[in-house]
ROKOL-20081 format. One record per residue (C-alpha): residue number from 0; residue in one letter; z negated, x negated, y. Coordinates in Angstrom, 3 decimals. Each point is the difference from the previous one (the first is absolute). Example, Ala and Ser with C-alpha at 12.3 -4.5 7.8 and 13.67 -1.06 7.14 Angstrom:
<torvexs>
<n = 0&res = A&Z = -7.800&X = -12.300&Y = -4.500>;
<n = 1&res = S&Z = 0.660&X = -1.370&Y = 3.440>;
</torvexs>
This chain:
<torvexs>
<n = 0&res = X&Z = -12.187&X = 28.125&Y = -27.597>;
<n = 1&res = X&Z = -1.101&X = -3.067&Y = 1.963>;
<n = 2&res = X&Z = 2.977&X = -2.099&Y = 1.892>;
<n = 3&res = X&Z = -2.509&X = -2.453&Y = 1.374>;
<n = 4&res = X&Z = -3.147&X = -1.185&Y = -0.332>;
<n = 5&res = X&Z = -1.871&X = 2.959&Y = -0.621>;
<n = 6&res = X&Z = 1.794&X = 2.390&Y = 2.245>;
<n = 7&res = X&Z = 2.421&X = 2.997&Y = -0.808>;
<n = 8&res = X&Z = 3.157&X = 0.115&Y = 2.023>;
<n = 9&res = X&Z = -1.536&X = 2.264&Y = 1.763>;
<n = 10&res = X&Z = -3.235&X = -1.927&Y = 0.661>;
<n = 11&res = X&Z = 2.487&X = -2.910&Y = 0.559>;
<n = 12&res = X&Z = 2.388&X = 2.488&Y = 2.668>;
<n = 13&res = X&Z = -3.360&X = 0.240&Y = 2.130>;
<n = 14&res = X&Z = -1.286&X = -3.175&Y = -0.353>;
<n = 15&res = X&Z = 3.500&X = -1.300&Y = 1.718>;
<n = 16&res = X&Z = -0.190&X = 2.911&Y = 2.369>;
<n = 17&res = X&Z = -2.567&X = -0.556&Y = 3.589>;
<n = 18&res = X&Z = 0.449&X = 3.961&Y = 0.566>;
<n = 19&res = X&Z = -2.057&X = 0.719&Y = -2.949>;
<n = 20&res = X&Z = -2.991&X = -1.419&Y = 2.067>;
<n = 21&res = X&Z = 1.215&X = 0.225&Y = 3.545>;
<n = 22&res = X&Z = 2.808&X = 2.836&Y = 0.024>;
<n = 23&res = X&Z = 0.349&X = -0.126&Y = 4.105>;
<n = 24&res = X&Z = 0.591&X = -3.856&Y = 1.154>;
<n = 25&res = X&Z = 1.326&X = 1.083&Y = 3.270>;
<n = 26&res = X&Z = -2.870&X = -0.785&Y = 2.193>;
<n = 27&res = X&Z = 0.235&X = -3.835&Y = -1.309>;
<n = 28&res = X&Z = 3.277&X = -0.290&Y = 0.185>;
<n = 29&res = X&Z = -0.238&X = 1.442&Y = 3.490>;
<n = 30&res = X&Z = -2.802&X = -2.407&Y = 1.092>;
<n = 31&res = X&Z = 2.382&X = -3.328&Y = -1.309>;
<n = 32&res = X&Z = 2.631&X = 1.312&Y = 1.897>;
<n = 33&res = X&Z = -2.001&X = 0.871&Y = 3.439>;
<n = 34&res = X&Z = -1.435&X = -3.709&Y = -0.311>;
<n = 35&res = X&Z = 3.427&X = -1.434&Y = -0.621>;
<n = 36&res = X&Z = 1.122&X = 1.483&Y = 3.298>;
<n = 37&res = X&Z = -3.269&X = -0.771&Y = 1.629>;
<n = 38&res = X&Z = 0.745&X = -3.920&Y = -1.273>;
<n = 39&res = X&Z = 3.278&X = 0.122&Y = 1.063>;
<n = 40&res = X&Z = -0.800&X = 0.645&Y = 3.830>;
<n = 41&res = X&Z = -3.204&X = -2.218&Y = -0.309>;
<n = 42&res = X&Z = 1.519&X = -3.063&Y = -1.010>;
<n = 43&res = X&Z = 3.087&X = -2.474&Y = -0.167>;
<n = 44&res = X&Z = 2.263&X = 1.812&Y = -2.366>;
<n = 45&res = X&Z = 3.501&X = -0.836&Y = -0.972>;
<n = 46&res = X&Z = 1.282&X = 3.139&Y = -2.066>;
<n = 47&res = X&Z = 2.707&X = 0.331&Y = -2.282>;
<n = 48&res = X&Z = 0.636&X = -3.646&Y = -1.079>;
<n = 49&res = X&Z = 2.494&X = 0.167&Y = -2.715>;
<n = 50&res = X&Z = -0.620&X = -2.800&Y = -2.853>;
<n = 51&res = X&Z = 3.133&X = 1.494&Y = -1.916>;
<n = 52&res = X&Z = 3.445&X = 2.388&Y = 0.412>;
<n = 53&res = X&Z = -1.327&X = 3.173&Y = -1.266>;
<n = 54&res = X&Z = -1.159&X = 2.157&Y = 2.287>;
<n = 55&res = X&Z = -3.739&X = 0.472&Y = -1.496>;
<n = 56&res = X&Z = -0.114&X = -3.906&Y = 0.289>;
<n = 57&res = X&Z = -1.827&X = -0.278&Y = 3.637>;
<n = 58&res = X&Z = -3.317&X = -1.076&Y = 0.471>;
<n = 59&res = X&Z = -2.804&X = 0.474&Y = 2.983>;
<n = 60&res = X&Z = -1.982&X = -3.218&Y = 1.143>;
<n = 61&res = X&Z = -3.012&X = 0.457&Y = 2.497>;
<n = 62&res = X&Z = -1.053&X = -3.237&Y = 1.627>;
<n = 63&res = X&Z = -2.865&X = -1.307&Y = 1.910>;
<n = 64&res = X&Z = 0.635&X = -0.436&Y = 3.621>;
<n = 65&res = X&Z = -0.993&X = -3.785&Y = -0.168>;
<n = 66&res = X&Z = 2.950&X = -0.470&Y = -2.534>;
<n = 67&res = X&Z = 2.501&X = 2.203&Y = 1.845>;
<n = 68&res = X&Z = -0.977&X = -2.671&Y = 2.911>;
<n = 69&res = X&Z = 0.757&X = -2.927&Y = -2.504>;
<n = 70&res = X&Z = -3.125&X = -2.088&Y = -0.649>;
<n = 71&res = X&Z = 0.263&X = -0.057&Y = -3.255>;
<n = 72&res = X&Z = 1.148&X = 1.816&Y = -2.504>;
<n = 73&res = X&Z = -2.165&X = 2.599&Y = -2.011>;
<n = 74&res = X&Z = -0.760&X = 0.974&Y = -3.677>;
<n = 75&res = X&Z = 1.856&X = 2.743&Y = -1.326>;
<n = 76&res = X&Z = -1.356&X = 2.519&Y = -1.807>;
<n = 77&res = X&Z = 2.937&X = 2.293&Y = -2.094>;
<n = 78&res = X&Z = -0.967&X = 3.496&Y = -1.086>;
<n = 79&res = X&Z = 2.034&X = 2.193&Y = -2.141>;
<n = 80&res = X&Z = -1.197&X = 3.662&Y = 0.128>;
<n = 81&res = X&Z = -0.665&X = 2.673&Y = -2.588>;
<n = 82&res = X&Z = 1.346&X = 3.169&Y = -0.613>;
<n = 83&res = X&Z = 0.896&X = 0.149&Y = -4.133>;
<n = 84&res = X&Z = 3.260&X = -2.285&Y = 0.827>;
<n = 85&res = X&Z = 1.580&X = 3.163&Y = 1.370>;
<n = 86&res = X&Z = -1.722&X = 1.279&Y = 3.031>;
<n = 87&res = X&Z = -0.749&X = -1.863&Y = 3.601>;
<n = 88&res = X&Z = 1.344&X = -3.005&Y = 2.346>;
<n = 89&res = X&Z = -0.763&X = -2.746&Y = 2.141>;
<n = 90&res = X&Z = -0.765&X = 2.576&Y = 2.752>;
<n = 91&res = X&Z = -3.213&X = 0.964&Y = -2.283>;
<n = 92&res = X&Z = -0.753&X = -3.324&Y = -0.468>;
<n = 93&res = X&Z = -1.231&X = -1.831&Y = 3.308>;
<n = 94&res = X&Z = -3.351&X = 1.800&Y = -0.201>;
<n = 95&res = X&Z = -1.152&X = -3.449&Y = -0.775>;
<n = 96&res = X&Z = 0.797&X = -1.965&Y = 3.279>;
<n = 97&res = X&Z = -2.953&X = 0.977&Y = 1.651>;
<n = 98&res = X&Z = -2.653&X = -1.794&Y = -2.414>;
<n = 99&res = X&Z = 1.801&X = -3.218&Y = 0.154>;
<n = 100&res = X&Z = 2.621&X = -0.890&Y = 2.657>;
<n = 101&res = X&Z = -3.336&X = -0.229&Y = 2.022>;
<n = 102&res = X&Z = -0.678&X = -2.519&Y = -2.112>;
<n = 103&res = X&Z = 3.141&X = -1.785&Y = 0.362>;
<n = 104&res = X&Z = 1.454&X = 1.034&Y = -3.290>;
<n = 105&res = X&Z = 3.237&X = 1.262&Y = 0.617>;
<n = 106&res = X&Z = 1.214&X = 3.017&Y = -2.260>;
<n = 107&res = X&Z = 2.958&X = 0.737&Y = -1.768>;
<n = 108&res = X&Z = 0.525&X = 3.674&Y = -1.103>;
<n = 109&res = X&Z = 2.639&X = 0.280&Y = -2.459>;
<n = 110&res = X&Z = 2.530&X = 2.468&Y = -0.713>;
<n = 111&res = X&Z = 1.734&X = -0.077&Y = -3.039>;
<n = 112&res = X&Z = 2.092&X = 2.899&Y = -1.974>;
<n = 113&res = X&Z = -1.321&X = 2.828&Y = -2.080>;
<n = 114&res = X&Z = 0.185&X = 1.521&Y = -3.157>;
<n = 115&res = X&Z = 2.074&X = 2.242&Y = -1.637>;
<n = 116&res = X&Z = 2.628&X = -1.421&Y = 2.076>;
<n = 117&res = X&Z = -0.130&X = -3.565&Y = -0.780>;
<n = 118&res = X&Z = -1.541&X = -1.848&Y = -2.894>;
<n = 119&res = X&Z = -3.597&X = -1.444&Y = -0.367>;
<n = 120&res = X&Z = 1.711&X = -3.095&Y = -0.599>;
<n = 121&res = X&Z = 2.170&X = -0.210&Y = 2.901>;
<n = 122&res = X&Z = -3.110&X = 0.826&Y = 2.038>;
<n = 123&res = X&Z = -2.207&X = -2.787&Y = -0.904>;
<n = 124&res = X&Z = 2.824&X = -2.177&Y = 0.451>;
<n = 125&res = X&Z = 0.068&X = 1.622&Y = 3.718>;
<n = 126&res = X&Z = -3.449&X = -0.903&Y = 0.657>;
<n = 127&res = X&Z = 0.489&X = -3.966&Y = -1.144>;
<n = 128&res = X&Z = 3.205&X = -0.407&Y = 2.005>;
<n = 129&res = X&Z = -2.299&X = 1.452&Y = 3.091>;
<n = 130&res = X&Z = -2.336&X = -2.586&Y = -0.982>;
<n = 131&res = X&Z = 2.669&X = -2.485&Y = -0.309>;
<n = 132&res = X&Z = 1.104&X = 0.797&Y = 3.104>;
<n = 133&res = X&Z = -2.756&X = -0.016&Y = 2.121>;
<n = 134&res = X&Z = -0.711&X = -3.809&Y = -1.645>;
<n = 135&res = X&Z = 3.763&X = -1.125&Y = 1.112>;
<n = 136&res = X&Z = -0.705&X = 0.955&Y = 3.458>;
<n = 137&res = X&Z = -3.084&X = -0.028&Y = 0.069>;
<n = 138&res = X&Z = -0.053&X = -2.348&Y = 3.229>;
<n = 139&res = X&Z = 2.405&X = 2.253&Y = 1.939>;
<n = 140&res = X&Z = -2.204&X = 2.763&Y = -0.726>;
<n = 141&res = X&Z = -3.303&X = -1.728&Y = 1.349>;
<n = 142&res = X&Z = -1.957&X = -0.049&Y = -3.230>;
<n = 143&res = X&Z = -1.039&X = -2.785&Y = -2.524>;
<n = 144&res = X&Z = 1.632&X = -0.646&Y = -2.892>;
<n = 145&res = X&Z = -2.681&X = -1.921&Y = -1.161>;
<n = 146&res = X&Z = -2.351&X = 3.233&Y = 0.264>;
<n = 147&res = X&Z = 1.195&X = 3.029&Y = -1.785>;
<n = 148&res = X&Z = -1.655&X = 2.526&Y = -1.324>;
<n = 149&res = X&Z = 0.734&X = 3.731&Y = -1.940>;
<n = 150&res = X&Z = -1.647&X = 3.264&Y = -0.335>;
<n = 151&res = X&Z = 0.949&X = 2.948&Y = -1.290>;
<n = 152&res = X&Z = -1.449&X = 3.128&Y = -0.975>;
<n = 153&res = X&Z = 0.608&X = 2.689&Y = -2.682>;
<n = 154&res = X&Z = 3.470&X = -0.470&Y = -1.574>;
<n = 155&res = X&Z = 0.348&X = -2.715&Y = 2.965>;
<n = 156&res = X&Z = -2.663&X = -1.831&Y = -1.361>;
<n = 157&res = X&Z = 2.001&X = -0.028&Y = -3.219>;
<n = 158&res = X&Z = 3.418&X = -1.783&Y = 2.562>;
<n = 159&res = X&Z = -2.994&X = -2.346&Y = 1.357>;
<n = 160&res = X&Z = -1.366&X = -1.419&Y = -3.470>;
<n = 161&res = X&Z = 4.181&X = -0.429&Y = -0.477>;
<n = 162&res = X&Z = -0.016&X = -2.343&Y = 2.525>;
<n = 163&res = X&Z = -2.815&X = -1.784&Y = -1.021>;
<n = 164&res = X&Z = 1.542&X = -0.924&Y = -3.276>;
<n = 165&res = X&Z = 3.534&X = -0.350&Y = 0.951>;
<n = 166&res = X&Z = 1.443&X = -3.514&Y = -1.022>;
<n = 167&res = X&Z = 0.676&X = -1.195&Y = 3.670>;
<n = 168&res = X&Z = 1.372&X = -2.895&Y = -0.379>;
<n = 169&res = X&Z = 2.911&X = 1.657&Y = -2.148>;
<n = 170&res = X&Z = 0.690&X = 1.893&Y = 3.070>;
<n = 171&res = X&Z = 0.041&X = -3.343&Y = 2.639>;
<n = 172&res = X&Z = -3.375&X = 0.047&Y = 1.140>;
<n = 173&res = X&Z = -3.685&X = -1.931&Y = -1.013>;
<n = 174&res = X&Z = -1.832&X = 1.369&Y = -3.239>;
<n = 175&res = X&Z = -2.870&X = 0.395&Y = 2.353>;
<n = 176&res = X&Z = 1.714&X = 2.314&Y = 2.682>;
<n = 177&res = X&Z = -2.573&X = 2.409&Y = -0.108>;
<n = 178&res = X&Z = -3.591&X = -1.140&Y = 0.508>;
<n = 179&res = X&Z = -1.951&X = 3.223&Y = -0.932>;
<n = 180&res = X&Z = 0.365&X = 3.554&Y = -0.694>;
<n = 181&res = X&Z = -1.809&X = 3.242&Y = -0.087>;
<n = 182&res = X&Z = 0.663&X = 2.647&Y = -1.996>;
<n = 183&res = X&Z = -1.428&X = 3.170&Y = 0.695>;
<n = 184&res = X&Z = -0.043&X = 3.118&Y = -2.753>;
<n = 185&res = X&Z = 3.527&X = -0.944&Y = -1.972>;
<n = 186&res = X&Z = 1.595&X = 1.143&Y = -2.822>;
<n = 187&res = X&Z = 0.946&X = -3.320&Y = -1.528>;
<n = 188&res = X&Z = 0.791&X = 0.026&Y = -3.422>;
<n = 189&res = X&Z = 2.714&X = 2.152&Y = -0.030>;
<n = 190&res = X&Z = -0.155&X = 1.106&Y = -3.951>;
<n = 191&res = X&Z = -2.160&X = 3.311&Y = 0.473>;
<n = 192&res = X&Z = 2.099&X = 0.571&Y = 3.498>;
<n = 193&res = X&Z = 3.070&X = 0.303&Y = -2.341>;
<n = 194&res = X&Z = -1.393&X = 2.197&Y = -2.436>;
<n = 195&res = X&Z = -0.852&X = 2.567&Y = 2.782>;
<n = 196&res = X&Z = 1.179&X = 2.670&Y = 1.764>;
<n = 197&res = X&Z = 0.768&X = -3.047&Y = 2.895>;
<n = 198&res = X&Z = 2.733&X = -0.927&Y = -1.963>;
<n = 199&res = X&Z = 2.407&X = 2.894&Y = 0.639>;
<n = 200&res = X&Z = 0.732&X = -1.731&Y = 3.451>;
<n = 201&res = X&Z = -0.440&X = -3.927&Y = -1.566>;
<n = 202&res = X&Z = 1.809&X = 0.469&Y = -2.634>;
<n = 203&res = X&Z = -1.314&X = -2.946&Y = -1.484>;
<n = 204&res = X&Z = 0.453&X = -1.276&Y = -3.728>;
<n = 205&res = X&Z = -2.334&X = -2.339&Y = -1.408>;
<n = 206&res = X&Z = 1.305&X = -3.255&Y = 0.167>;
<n = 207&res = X&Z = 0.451&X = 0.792&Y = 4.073>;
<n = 208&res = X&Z = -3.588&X = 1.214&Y = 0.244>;
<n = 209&res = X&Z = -1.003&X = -3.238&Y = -1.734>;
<n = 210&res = X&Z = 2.485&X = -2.135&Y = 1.895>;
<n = 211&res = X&Z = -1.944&X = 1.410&Y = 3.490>;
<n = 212&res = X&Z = -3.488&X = 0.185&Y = -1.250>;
<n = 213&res = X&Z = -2.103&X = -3.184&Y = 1.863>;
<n = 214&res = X&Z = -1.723&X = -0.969&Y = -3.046>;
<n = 215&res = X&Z = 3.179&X = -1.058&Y = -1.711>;
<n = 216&res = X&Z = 0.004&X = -2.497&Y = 2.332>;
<n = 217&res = X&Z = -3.108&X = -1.726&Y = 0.895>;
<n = 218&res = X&Z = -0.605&X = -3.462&Y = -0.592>;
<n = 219&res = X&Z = -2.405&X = -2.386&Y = 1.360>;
<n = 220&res = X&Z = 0.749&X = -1.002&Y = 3.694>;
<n = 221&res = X&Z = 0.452&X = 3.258&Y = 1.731>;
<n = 222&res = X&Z = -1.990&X = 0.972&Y = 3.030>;
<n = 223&res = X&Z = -3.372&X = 1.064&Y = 0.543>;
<n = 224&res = X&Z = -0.287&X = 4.082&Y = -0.619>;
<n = 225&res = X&Z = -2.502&X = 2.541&Y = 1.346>;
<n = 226&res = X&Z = 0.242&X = 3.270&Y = -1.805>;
<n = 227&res = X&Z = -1.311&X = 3.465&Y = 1.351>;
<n = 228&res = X&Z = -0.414&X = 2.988&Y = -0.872>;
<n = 229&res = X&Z = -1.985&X = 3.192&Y = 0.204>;
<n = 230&res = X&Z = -2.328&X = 2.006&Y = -2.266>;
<n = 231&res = X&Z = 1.485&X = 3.425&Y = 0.506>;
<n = 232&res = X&Z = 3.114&X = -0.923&Y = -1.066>;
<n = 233&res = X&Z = 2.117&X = 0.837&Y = -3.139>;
<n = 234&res = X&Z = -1.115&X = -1.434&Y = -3.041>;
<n = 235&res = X&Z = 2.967&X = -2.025&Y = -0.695>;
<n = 236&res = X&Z = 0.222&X = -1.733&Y = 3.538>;
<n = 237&res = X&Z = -3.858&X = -1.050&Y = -0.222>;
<n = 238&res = X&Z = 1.031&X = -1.305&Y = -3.281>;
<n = 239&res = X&Z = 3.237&X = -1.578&Y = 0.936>;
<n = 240&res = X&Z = -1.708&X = -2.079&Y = 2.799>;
<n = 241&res = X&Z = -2.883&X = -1.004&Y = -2.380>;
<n = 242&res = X&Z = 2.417&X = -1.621&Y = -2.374>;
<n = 243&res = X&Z = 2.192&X = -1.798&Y = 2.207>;
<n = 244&res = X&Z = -2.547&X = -1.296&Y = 1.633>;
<n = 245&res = X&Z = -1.223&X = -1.213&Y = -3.562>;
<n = 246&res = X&Z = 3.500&X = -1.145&Y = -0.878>;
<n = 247&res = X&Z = 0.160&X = -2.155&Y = 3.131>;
<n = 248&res = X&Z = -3.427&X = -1.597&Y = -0.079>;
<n = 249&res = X&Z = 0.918&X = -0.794&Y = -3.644>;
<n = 250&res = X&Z = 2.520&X = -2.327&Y = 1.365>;
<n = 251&res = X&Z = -2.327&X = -1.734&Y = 1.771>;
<n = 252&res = X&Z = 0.281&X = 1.151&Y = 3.843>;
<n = 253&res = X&Z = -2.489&X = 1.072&Y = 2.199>;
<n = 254&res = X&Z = -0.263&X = 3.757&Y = -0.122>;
<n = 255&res = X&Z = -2.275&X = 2.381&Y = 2.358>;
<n = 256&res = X&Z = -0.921&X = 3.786&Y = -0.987>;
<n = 257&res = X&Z = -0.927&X = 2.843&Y = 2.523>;
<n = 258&res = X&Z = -0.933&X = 3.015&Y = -1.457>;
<n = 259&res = X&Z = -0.724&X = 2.569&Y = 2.606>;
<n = 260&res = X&Z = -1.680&X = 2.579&Y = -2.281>;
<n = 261&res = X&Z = 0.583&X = 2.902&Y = 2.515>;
<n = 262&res = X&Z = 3.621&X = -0.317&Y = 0.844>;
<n = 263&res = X&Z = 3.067&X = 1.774&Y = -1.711>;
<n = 264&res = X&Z = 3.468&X = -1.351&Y = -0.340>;
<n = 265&res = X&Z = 0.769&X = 0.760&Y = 4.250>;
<n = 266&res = X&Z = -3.061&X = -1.028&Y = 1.442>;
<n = 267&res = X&Z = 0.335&X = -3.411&Y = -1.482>;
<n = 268&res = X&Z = 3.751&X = -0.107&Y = 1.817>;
<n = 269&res = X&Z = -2.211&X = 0.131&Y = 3.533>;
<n = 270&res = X&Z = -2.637&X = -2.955&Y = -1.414>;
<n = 271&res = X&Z = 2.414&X = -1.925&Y = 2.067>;
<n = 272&res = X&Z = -0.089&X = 1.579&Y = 3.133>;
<n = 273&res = X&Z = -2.618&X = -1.569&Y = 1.702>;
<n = 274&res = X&Z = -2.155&X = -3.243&Y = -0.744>;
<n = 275&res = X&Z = -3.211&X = 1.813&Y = -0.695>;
<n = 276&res = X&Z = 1.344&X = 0.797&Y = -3.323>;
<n = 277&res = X&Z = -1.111&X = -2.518&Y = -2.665>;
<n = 278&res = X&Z = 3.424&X = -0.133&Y = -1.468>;
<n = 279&res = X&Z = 1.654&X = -1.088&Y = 3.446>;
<n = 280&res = X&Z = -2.676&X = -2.389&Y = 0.816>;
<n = 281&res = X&Z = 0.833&X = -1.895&Y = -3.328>;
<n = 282&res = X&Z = 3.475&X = -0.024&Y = 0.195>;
<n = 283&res = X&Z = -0.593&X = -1.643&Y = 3.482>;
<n = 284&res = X&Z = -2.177&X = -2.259&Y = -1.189>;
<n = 285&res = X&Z = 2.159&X = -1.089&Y = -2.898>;
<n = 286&res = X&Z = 3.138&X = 0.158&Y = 2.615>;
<n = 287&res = X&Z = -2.252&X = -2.492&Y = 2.674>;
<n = 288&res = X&Z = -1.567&X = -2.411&Y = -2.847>;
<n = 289&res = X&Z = 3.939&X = 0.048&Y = -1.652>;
</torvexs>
């Protein structure tokens, strides 16, 4: 019996599942968190800003020196990390620092709470308040609130498209908040999430899944979008990206594909580790031209 698209729920199970094509992630995850600590003794960084009460509400923000000596203040860059909305934390997440506070793009690494132990919802809610937050003090915190950007990858690319489409000015801030985004290997529309095995910790029902699914909400106006992913990756996730991508050109912004045809899902969470990678130099690019 096919639950989606052509797929069995078992087919479906493994499509939602990154152990079915890379069962031991341990050596990436290892890697982000080595180059987190590495960027945390490299450059400025002011740990454990909280942007709400909750405990998981903190967030990491790595500066250039030149900003830390105050002249001027810097874009900001906000990255939400992966890990199927239940795994990993902000002190995975600064792997990025070292491709662009260089480049005087400061970084903020988010850290949010997880699934089963809160709701989806509550989560991407988490993720625009630390958004929010950065924006209201953006000043005090040495970055531009003229100049933001997101990324996310994996299940945090699915928080960054979020905050893309979020109605800002219902929240106190401009409709243009966020200049740009890039979304790297996400599970966005959340329909086939719900129908697999991912949902015995989401616990979503449909009108939630639809409620947090990006292309509910796109409309003409939102930022510029660069959308990667990799060509040894599940089915499902190449498929995903394809179609938001589509969904959001359709609208009429400017949309950018990398396909990295050898990558899997991992890989393309260290294109950002360095600015030889394609996908880093174009997010600079679109961060520096923004």
């Amino acid at each position: 019996m096919k639950v989606y698209l052509n797929y069995s729920q078992e087919e479906l199970n493994r499509q939602y599942d990154q152990r079915s094509l890379v069962p031991d992630t341990s050596p990436y995850i290892s890697t982000w968190s080595e180059a987190t600590q590495h960027a945390k003794s490299t450059f400025v960084c002011r740990e454990n800003i909280a942007y709400g009460d909750h405990r998981d509400e903190i967030l990491d923000l790595y500066l250039p020196d030149r900003v830390e000596g105050g002249e001027e203040l810097a874009s900001l860059l906000v990255f939400c990390h992966g890990g199927a909305w239940q795994r990993l934390t902000k002190d995975e997440s600064g792997h990025m620092a070292a491709a662009y506070v260089p480049e005087r793009v400061a970084l903020a690494a988010l850290n949010f709470s997880l699934a089963p132990d809160k709701k989806l919802s509550l989560i991407v809610g988490q993720v625009r308040r630390a958004v929010l937050y950065l924006y209201e003090n953006a000043n005090e915190l040495m970055v531009n609130p003229k100049k933001f950007y997101v990324c996310g990858h994996s299940s945090g690319a699915h928080l960054a498209a979020n905050i893309a489409v979020t109605d800002w000015p219902a929240m106190g801030a401009p409709h243009d908040l966020i200049k740009g985004v890039t979304l790297v290997s996400g599970p966005y529309d959340l329909e086939p999430v719900r129908l697999s095995a991912r949902n015995d910790y989401l616990f979503l029902d449909e009108s939630t899944a639809r409620a947090l699914t990006p292309q509910t909400h796109l409309r003409p106006g939102l930022p510029p979008a660069i959308f990667s992913w990799g060509g040894r990756e599940l089915d499902e996730f190449q498929r995903q990206s394809a179609s938001l991508a589509e969904a959001w050109e359709n609208e009429g912004m400017a949309v950018q594909r990398l396909f990295f045809q050898d990558k899997n899902h991992f890989e393309m969470g260290c294109e950002h580790m360095n600015l030889d990678s394609p996908l880093a130099k174009a997010t600079l690019i679109q961060i520096k031209g923004g």
